[in-house]
C-alpha positions in Angstrom: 1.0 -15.5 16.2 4.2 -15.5 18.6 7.7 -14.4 17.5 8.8 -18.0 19.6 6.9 -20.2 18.0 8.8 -19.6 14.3 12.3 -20.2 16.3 11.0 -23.0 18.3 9.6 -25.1 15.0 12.9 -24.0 13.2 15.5 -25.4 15.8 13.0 -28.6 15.8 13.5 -28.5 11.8 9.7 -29.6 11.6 8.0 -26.2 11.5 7.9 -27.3 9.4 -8.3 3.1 9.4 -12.0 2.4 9.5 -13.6 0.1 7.7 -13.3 0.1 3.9 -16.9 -0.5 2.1 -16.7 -3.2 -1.1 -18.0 -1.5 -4.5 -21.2 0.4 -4.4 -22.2 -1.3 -7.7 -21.6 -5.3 -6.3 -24.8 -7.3 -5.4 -24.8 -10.2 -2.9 -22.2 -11.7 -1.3 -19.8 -13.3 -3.3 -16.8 -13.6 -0.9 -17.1 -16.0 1.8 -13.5 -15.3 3.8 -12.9 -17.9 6.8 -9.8 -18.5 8.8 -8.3 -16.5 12.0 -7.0 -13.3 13.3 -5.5 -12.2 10.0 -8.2 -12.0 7.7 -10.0 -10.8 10.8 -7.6 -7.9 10.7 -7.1 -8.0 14.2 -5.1 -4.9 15.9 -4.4 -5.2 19.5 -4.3 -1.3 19.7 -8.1 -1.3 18.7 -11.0 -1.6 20.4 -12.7 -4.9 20.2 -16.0 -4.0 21.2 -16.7 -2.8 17.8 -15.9 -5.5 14.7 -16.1 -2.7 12.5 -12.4 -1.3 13.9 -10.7 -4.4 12.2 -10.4 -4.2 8.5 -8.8 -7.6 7.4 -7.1 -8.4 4.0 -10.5 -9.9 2.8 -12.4 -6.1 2.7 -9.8 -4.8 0.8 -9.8 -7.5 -1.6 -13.0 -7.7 -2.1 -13.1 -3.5 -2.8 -10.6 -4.4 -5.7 -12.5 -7.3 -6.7 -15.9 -5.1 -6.9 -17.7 -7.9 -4.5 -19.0 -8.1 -1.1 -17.5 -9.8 1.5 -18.7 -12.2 5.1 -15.8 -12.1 6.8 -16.6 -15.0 8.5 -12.8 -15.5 10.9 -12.4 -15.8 14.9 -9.2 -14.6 16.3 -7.2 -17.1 17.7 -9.0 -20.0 15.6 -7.3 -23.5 15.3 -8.0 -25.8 12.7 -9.8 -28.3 15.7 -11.8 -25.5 16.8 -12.9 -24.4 13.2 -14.2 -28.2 12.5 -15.9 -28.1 16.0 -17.0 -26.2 19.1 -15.0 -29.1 21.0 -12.1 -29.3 18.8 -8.7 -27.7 19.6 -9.0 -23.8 20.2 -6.5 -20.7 21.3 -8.4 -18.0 22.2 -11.5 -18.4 19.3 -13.9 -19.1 21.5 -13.4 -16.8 24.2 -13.1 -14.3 21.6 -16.4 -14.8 20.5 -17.9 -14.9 24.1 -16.4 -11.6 25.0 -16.5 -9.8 22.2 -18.3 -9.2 18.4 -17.1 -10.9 14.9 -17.5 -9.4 11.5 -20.3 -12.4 11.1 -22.0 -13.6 14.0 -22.9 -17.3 13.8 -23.1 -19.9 17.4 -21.5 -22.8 15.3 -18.3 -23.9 14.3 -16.4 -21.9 11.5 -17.0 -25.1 9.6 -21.1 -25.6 10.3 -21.3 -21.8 9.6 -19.7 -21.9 6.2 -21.8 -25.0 4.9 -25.2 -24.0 6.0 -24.0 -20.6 4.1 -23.1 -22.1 1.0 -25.9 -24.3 0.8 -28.3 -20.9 0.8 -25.5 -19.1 -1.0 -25.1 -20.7 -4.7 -23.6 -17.3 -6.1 -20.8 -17.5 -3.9 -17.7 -17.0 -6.1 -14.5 -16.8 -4.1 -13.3 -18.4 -0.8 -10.5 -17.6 0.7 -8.8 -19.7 4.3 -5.5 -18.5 6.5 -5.8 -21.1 9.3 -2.9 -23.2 11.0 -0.4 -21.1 13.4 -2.3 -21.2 15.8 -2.6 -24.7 16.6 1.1 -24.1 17.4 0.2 -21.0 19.9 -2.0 -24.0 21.9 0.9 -26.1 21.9 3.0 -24.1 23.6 0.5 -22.9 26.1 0.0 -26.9 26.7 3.6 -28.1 26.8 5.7 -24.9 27.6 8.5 -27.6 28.2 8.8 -27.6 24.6 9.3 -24.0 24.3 12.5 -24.0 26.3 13.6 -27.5 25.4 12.3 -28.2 21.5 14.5 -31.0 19.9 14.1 -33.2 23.1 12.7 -36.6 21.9 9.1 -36.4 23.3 8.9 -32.6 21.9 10.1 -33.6 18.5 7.1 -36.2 18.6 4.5 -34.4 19.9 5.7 -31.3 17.5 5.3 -33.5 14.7 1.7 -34.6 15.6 0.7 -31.0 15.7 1.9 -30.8 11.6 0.5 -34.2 11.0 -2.9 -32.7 12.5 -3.3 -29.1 11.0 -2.7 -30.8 7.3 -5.3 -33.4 8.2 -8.1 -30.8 9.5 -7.1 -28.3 6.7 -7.5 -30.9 4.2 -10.7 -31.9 5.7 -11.9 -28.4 5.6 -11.5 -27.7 1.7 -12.7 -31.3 1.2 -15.8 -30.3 3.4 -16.0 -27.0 0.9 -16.2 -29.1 -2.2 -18.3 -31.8 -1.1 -21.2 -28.6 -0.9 -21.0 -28.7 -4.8 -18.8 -25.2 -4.7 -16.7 -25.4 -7.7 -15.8 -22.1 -7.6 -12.5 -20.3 -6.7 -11.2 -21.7 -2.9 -7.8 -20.1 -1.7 -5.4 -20.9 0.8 -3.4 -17.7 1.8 -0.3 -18.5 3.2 1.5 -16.5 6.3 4.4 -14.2 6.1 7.7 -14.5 7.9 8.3 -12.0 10.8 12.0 -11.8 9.1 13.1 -12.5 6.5 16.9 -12.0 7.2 16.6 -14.6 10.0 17.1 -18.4 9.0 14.6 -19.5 12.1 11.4 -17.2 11.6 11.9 -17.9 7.4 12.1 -22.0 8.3 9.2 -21.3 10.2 6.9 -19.8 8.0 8.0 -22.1 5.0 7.2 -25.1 7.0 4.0 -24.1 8.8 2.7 -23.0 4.9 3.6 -26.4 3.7 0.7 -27.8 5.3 -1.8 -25.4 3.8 0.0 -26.0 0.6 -0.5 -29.5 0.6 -3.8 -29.7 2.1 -4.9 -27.2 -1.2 -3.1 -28.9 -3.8 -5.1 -32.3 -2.7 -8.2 -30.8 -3.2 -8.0 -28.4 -6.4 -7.9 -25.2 -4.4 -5.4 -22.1 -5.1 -2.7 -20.6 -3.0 -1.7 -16.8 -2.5 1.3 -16.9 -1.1 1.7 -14.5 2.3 5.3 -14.7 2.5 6.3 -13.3 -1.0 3.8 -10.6 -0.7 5.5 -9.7 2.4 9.5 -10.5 0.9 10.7 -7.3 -1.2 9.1 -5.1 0.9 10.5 -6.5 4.2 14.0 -6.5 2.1 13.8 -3.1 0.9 12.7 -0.9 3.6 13.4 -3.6 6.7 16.6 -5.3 5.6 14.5 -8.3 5.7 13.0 -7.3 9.1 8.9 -7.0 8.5 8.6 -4.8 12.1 11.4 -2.3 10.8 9.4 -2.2 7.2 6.2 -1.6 8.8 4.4 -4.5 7.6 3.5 -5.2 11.4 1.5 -3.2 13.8 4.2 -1.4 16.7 3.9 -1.8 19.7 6.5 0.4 20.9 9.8 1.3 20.0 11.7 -1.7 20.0 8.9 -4.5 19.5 6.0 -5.2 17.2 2.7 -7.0 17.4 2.7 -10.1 15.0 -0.2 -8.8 13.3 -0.3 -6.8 10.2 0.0 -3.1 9.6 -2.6 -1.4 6.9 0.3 -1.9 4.1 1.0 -5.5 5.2 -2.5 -6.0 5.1 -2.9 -4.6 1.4 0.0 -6.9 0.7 -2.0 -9.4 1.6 -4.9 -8.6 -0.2 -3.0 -8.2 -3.4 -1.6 -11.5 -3.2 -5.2 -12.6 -3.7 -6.1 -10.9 -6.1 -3.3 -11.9 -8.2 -3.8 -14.9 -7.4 -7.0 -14.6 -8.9 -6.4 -13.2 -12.0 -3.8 -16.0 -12.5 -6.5 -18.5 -12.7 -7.9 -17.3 -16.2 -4.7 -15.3 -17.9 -6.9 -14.2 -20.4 -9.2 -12.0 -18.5 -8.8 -9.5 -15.8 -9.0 -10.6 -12.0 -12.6 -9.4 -11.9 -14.0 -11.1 -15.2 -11.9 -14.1 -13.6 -14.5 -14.9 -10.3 -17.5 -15.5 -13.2 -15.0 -17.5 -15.2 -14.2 -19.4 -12.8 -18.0 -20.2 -11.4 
């Protein structure tokens, strides 16, 4: 993610450490977690020649949850380029060429996760953050839009890129279901880089609307990334999420967009609340087998 592209969508009003091992005691994999550089746990301080340097939200989730997890995200995945190799991409498929993922697969995001579900029937919790950038590519396409947003052809082509990610994130849970997975499938939402700042918060509201919608149409749950983030960013930021240290610094007056270790576990606590919500009557753990 950019810090532009959260102004850029709001003036357009469209914007809408090593690795932590799951419980000892877990067998299988349970926890299929898809999506792109934030459930990768991507750190541009780290060295990507090793996967295991990137400890995403999903590792720590699933170390709460007592499962094992397939982190199955590309940094830099678009929702076109997780339905196909040919489909719109960032930087996911370089990525991949250059350097290792947590899971190595040759497909598409989306071929990967239905041949694995197909010879994965215990599978219990899925989990998708997908959608910003297919805004990154849009601006690397028609930088004109960057420094001129709410001209008429920009407002157009901004609002085919919405129109688009709901449409290919739809298609993805839809494409989830249609294995015969009935279990728990949850969207997890982004954050807001500020929270004191009208743009970056219209930003993230809007770009989460898609995921929202694209869940609600096909029974699947949503932890939501920007309240995890909120009282945090509030309390020891004044709203800002680089001055609370929920993102990674790059120096002493700018941050990465990426999470820090507590945004991450932020993150990964908004799942597993999200979780537990599903069956009030249990814990979050009893809740994956409930929900089966």
């Amino acid at each position: 993610m950019r810090v532009r592209v959260f102004a850029m969508l709001s003036a357009l009003a469209l914007w809408v450490v090593a690795a932590i091992p799951a419980s000892a005691a877990s067998q299988g994999h349970d926890y299929l977690a898809l999506g792109d550089s934030v459930p990768f746990g991507f750190s541009p301080l780290l060295n990507p020649n090793d996967a295991d340097n990137f400890v995403g939200y999903p590792e720590i989730a699933a170390q709460r949850l007592e499962i094992k997890d397939v982190n199955a995200s590309c940094p830099g995945e678009a929702t076109g380029g997780f339905l196909s190799l040919t489909g719109t991409d960032n930087v996911c498929r370089p990525y991949r060429a250059a350097f290792p993922l947590h899971t190595e697969y040759h497909t598409s995001q989306m071929d990967f996760v239905l041949r694995y579900l197909t010879g994965h029937r215990d599978t219990r919790l899925i989990t998708l953050t997908l959608g910003a950038n297919d805004f990154f590519r849009f601006q690397k396409d028609h930088p004109e839009c960057v420094t001129a947003p709410t001209t008429p052809a920009c407002l157009a082509l901004t609002s085919d890129v919405l129109r688009t990610m709901r449409a290919n994130l739809t298609t993805i849970f839809a494409n989830i279901r249609a294995t015969g997975y009935t279990g728990l499938l949850i969207g997890v939402t982004y954050y807001s880089l500020n929270y004191s700042d009208a743009a970056s918060v219209t930003g993230a509201f809007l770009l989460n609307a898609q995921m929202e919608a694209a869940a609600a149409a096909n029974g699947a749950l949503v932890a939501d990334g920007f309240t995890a983030w909120k009282a945090t960013a509030l309390a020891l930021g004044v709203g800002d999420s680089c001055a609370a240290g929920l993102l990674i610094r790059l120096s002493a007056t700018k941050c990465d967009v990426h999470p820090t270790p507590l945004g991450r576990d932020l993150l990964a606590k908004a799942v597993v609340d999200t979780v537990a919500a599903s069956c009030p009557a249990h814990d979050a753990i009893a809740c994956l087998d409930v929900n089966r």
